[in-house]
C-alpha positions as CSV (number, residue, x, y, z in Angstrom):
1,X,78.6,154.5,69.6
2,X,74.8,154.7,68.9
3,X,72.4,157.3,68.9
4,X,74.4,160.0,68.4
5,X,75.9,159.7,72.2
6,X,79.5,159.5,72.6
7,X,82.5,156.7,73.4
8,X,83.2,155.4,76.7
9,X,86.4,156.0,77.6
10,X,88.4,152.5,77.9
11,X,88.9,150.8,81.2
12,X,91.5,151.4,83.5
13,X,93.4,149.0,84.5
14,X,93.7,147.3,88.0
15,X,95.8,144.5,89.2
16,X,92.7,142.1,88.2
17,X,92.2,143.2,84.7
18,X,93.7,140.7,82.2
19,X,96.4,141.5,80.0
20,X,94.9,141.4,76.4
21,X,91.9,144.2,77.8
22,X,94.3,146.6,78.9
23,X,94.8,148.9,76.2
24,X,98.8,149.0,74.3
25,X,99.3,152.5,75.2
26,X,98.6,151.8,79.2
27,X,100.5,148.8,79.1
28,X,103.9,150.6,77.5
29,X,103.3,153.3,80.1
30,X,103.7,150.9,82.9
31,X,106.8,149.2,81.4
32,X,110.0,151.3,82.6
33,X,112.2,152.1,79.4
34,X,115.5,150.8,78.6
35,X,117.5,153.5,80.2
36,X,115.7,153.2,83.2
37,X,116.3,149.8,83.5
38,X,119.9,150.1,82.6
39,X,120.6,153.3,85.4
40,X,118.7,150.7,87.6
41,X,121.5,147.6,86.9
42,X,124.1,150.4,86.9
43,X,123.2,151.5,90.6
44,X,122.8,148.2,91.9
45,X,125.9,146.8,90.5
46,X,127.8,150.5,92.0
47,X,125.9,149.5,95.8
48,X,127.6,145.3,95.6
49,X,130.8,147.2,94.5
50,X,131.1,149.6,97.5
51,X,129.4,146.7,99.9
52,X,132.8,144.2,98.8
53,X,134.8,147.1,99.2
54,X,133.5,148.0,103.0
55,X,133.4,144.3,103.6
56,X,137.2,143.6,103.9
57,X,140.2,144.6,105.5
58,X,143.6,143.2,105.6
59,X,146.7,143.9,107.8
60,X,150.6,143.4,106.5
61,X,152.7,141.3,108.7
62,X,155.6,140.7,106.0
63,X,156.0,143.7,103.6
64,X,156.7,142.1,100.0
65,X,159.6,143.4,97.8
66,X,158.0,141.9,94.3
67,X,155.4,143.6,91.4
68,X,152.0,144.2,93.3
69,X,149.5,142.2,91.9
70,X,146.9,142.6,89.0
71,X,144.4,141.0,86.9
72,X,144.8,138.0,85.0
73,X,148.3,137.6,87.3
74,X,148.8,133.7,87.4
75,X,149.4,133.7,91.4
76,X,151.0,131.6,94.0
77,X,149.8,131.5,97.2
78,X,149.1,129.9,100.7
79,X,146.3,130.1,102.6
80,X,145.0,129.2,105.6
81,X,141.0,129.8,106.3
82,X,139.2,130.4,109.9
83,X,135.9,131.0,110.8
84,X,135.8,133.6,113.4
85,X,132.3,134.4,114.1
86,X,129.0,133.1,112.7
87,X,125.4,133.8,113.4
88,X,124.3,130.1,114.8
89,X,128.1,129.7,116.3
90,X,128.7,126.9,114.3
91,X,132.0,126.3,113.5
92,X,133.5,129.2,115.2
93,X,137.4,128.8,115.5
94,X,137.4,126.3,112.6
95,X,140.1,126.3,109.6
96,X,138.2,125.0,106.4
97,X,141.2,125.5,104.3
98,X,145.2,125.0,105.2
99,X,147.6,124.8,101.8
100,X,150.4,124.5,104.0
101,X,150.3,120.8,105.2
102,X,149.9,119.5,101.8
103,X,152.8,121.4,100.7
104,X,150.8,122.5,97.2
105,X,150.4,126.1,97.6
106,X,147.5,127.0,95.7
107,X,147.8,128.2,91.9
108,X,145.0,130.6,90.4
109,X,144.2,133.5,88.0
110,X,143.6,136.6,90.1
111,X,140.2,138.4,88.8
112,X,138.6,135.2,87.9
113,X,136.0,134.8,90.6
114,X,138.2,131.8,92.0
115,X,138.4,133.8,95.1
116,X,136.0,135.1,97.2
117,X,134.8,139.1,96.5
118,X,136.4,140.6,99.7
119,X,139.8,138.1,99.7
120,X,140.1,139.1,95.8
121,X,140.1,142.2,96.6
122,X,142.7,142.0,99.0
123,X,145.3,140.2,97.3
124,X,144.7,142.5,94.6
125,X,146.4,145.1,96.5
126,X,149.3,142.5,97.7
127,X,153.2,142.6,96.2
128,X,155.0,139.5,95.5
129,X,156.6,138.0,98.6
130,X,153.8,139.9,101.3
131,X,152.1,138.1,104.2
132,X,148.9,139.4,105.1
133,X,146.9,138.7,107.6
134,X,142.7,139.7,105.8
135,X,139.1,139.9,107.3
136,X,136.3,139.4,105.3
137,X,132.6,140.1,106.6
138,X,130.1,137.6,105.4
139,X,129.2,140.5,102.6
140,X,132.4,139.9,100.9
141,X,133.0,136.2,101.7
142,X,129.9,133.4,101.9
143,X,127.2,135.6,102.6
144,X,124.0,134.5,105.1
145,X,123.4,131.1,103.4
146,X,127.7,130.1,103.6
147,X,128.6,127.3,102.1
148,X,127.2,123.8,102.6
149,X,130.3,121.6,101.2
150,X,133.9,121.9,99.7
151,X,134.4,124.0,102.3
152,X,131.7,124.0,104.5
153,X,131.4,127.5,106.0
154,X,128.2,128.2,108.5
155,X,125.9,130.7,107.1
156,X,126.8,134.7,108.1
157,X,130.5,133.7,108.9
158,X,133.2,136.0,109.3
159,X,136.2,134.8,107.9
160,X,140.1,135.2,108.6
161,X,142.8,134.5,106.0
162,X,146.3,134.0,106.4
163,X,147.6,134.6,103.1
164,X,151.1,134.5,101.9
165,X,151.6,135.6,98.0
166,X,154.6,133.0,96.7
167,X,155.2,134.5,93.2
168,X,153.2,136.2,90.5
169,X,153.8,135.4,86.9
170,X,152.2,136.5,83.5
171,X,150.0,134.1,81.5
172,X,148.7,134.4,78.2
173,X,145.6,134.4,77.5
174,X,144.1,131.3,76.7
175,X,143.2,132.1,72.8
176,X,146.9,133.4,72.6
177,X,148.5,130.3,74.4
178,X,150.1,127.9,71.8
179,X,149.0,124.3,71.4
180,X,152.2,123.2,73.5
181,X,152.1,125.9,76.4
182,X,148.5,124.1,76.6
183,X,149.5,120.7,76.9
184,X,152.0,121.7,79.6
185,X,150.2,123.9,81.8
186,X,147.1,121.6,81.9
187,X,150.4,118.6,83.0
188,X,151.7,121.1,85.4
189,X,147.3,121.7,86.8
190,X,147.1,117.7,86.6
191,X,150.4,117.0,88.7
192,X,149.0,119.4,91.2
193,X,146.0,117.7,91.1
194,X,147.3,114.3,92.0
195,X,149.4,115.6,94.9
196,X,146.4,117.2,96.9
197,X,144.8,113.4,95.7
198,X,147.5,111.7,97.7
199,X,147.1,114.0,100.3
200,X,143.3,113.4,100.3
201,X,142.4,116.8,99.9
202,X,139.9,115.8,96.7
203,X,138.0,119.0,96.5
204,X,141.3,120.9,96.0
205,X,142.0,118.1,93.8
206,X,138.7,118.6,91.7
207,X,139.3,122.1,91.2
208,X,142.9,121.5,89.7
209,X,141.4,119.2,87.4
210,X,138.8,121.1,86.4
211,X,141.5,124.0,86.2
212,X,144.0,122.0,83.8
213,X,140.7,120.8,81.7
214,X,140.3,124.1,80.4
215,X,143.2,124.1,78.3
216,X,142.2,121.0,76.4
217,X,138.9,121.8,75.6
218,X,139.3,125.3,74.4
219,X,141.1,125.5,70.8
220,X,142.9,122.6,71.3
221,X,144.5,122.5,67.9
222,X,148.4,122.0,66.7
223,X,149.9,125.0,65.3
224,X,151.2,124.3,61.0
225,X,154.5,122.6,60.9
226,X,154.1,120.9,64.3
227,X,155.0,117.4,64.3
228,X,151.9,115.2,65.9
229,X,150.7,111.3,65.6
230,X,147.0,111.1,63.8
231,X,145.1,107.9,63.4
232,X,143.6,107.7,59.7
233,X,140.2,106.3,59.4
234,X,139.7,107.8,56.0
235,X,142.2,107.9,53.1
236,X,141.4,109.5,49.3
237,X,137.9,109.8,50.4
238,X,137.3,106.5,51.0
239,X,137.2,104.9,54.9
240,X,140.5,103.1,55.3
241,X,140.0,99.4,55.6
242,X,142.4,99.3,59.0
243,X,142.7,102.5,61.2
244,X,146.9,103.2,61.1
245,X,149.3,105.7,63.6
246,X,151.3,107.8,61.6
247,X,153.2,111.2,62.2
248,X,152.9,114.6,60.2
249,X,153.3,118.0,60.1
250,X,150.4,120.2,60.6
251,X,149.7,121.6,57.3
252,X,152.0,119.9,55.0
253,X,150.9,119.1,51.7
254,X,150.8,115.4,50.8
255,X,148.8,112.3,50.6
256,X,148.0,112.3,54.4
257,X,146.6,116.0,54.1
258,X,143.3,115.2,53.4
259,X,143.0,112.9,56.5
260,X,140.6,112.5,58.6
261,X,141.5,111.5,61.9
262,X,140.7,111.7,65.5
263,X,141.8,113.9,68.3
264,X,145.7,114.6,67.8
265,X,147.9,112.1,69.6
266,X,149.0,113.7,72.5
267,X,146.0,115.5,73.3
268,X,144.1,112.7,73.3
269,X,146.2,111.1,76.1
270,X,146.4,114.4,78.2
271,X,142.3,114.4,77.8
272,X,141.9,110.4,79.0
273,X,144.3,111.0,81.8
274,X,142.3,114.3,82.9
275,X,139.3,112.9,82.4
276,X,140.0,110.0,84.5
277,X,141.2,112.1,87.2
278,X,137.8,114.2,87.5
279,X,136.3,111.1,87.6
280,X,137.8,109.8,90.5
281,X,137.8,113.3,92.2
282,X,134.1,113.5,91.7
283,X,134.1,109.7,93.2
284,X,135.6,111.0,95.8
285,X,133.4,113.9,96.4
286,X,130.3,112.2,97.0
287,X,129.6,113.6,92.7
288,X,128.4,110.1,91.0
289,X,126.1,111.5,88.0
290,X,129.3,113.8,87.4
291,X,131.9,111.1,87.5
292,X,129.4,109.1,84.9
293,X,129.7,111.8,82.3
294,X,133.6,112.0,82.8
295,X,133.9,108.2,82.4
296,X,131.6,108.4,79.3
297,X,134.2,111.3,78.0
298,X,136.7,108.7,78.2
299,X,134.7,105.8,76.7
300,X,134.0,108.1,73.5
301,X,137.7,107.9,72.6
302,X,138.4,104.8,73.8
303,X,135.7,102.7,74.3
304,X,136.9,99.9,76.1
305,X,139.3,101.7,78.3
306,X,139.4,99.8,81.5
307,X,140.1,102.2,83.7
308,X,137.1,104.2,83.0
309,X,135.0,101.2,83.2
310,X,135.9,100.6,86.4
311,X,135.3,104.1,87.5
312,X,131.8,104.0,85.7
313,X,130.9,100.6,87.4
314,X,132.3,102.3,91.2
315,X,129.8,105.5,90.2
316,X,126.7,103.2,89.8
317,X,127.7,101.1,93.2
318,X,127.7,104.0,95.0
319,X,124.5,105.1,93.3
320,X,122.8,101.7,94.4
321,X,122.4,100.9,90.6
322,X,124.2,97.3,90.6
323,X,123.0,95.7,87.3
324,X,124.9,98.7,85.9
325,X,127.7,98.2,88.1
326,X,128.2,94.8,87.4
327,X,127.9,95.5,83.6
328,X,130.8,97.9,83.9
329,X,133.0,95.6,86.0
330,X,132.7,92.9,83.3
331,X,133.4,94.8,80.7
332,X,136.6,96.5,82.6
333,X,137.9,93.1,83.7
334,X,137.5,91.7,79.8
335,X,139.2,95.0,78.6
336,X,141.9,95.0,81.1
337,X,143.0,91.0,80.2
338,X,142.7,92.2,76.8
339,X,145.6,94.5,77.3
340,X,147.3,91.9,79.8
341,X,147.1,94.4,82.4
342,X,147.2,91.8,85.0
343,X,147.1,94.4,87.8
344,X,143.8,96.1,86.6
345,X,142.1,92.6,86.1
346,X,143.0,92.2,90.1
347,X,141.6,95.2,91.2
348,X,138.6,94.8,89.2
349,X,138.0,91.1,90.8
350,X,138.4,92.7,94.2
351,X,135.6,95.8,93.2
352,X,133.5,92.6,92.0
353,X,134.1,91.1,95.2
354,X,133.2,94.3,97.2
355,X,129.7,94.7,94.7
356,X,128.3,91.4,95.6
357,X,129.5,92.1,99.3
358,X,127.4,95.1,98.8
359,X,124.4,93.6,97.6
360,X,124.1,91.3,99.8
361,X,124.5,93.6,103.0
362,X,121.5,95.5,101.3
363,X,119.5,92.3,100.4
364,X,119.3,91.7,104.4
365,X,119.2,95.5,105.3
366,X,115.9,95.5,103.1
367,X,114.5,92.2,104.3
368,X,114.6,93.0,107.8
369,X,113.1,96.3,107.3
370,X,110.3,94.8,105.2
371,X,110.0,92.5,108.4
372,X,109.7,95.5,111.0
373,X,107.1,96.9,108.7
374,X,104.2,94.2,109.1
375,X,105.1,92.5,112.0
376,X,107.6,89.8,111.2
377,X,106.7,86.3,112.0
378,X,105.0,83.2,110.0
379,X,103.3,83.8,107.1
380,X,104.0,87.4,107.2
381,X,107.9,87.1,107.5
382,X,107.7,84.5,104.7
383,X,105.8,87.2,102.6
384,X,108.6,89.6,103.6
385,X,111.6,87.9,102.9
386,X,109.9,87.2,98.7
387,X,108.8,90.4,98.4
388,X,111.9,91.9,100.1
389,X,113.9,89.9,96.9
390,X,111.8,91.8,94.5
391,X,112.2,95.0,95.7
392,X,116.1,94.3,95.9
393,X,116.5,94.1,92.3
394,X,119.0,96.8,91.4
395,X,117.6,100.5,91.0
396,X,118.3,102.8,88.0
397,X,121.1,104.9,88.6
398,X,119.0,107.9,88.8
399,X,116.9,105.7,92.1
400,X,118.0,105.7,95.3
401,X,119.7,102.9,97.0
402,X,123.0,102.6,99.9
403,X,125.6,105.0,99.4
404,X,129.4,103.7,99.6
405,X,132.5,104.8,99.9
406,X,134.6,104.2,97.1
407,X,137.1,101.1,97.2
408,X,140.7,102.2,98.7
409,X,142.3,99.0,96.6
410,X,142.7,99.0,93.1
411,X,143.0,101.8,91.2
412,X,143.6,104.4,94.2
413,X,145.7,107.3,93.1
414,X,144.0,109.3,90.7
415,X,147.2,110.0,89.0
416,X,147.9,106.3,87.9
């Protein structure tokens, strides 16, 4: 201010005016307040709420005579899925999901988001023994986008389940579960798992895994007094000079309490064995950067486990990356005739086999496509048959390359 005259009031700001000119107390009064903001999440969560609930409805055709249902309830059930109606008309009629075939009902945790909103809802309000027949509008099921794989539901779909509730059981939670109960509910998820695998239903598969993998990885740890096998790589404080097996109690006092040792034993096979089925689920599902990571899982404990080499040098075929491949295939067939597994060096000779099939097929897949692009013939086809080797030289597995189907032979069942 100058000349006696007096201040300009500050600028008001417009859409264009840049953040740092506009002055604090206009900014805060544009900013809604905490309670606004959480009245605002509170209504929007109460309108999804009443849309799930108008989105469903669900007829009894077998009353049950059991407990009715509730959260948490460790559930038994069969299901089969049908489109009925869909906005482009694709897949109208179609049953995405049928337990009964397999003979492996499905096994979940009811409130857990396994299911979808409208068919949780529903067998929410089920008793033990009921068969319902339950329609879910796309609001409460896969909504306007559906589902693009595992299953593959058009987008807007109205869907019909048949759903029959087996038996409803407690289960603790998993913080409360002991170190055993773990160990045998992920078996009983991972025996599950390999029967849907035989039956190739491999998403179902994947999701038992994946459902028996949680009770390994959270608080996997032996309960004091507990009898396990620990391998001792240090001793006194100093690193032992050979890594030995020996058993103990968890908690006793003694020279071996100040051990420190790897995973426990039995854990440590229930993890290689789960891991190694995820792998070959994901294999199977078209999942290669996933099946990678599970294979690395299993290298970390045991790193020249033949088995997951295999599965690591599969991944990278399938990924076109077959410098990789052909690294992991050697070092699964020297594993495996370390071990004298005779019939894991033979299915590794045949993946070998199938590789260099593999890159071959592509070699002249490439070259005759490097042909068709400048014309073929004389000098030029010479040109594209060199430069066509170049360019064949295997990709990072991150790069593109042929997609394959993974090898039937071998290592087949993911439960071996």
């Amino acid at each position: 201010r100058r000349g006696g005259g007096t201040a300009a009031p500050p600028p008001r700001p417009t859409s264009s005016t840049p953040s740092h000119m506009v002055p604090p107390d206009a900014a805060d009064a544009t900013l809604p307040s905490a309670d606004e903001l959480r009245a605002e999440e509170e209504a929007r969560h109460m309108r999804r709420e009443a849309e799930i609930e108008r989105s469903w409805s669900k007829e009894v055709v077998v009353e049950g005579g059991g407990r009715q249902a509730w959260p948490g309830a460790r559930a038994t059930l069969h299901v089969v899925s049908t489109v009925v109606s869909s906005r482009s008309g694709e897949g109208v009629g179609s049953v995405f999901e049928d337990s009964r075939p397999l003979g492996v009902p499905r096994l979940l945790l009811l409130g857990r988001g396994i299911l979808v909103p409208g068919l949780e809802r529903a067998v929410g309000g089920m008793r033990e023994g009921e068969s319902a027949r339950v329609v879910v509008q796309p609001e409460g099921a896969y909504g306007d986008a559906g589902s693009p794989a595992a299953p593959r539901v058009p987008g807007s779909a109205v869907v019909t389940y048949e759903v029959e509730l087996v038996k409803l059981e407690e289960e603790a939670e998993l913080w409360d579960l002991s170190f055993d109960d773990k160990l045998r509910l992920a078996a009983e998820r991972r025996e599950r798992g390999n029967a849907l695998y035989r039956g190739l239903a491999f998403a179902a598969a994947d999701e038992e895994y994946e459902q028996g993998m949680r009770y390994l990885v959270y608080m996997p740890q032996p309960e004091d007094g507990q009898l396990v096998m620990v391998v001792v790589v240090v001793e006194d404080g100093q690193l032992a000079r050979r890594p030995r097996l020996v058993a103990r109690r968890c908690g006793a006092p003694g020279r071996e309490s100040s051990v420190a040792c790897r995973l426990q034993a039995p854990l440590e096979e229930a993890t290689v064995r789960m891991q190694l089925n995820l792998c070959a689920a994901k294999l199977r599902t078209g999942r290669e950067a996933a099946a990678l990571a599970h294979a690395d899982k299993v290298l970390e404990l045991r790193p020249e486990h033949p088995k997951a080499l295999y599965r690591k040098g599969q991944a990278h075929t399938q990924l076109g990356a077959y410098a990789e491949a052909s690294l992991a295939l050697t070092r699964a067939k020297a594993a495996a005739e370390a071990e004298a597994d005779s019939s894991a060096a033979a299915a590794v000779e045949k993946e070998e086999a199938r590789l260099a099939e593999r890159r071959q097929r592509h070699a002249r897949q490439r070259k005759a496509a490097y042909r068709r692009m400048v014309g073929g013939g004389g000098a030029g086809e010479a040109r594209g048959e060199a430069n066509a080797e170049a360019a064949d030289q295997p990709r990072a597995a991150a790069g593109g390359g042929l997609r394959v189907g993974v090898a039937g032979a071998g290592f087949v069942s993911a439960g071996a």
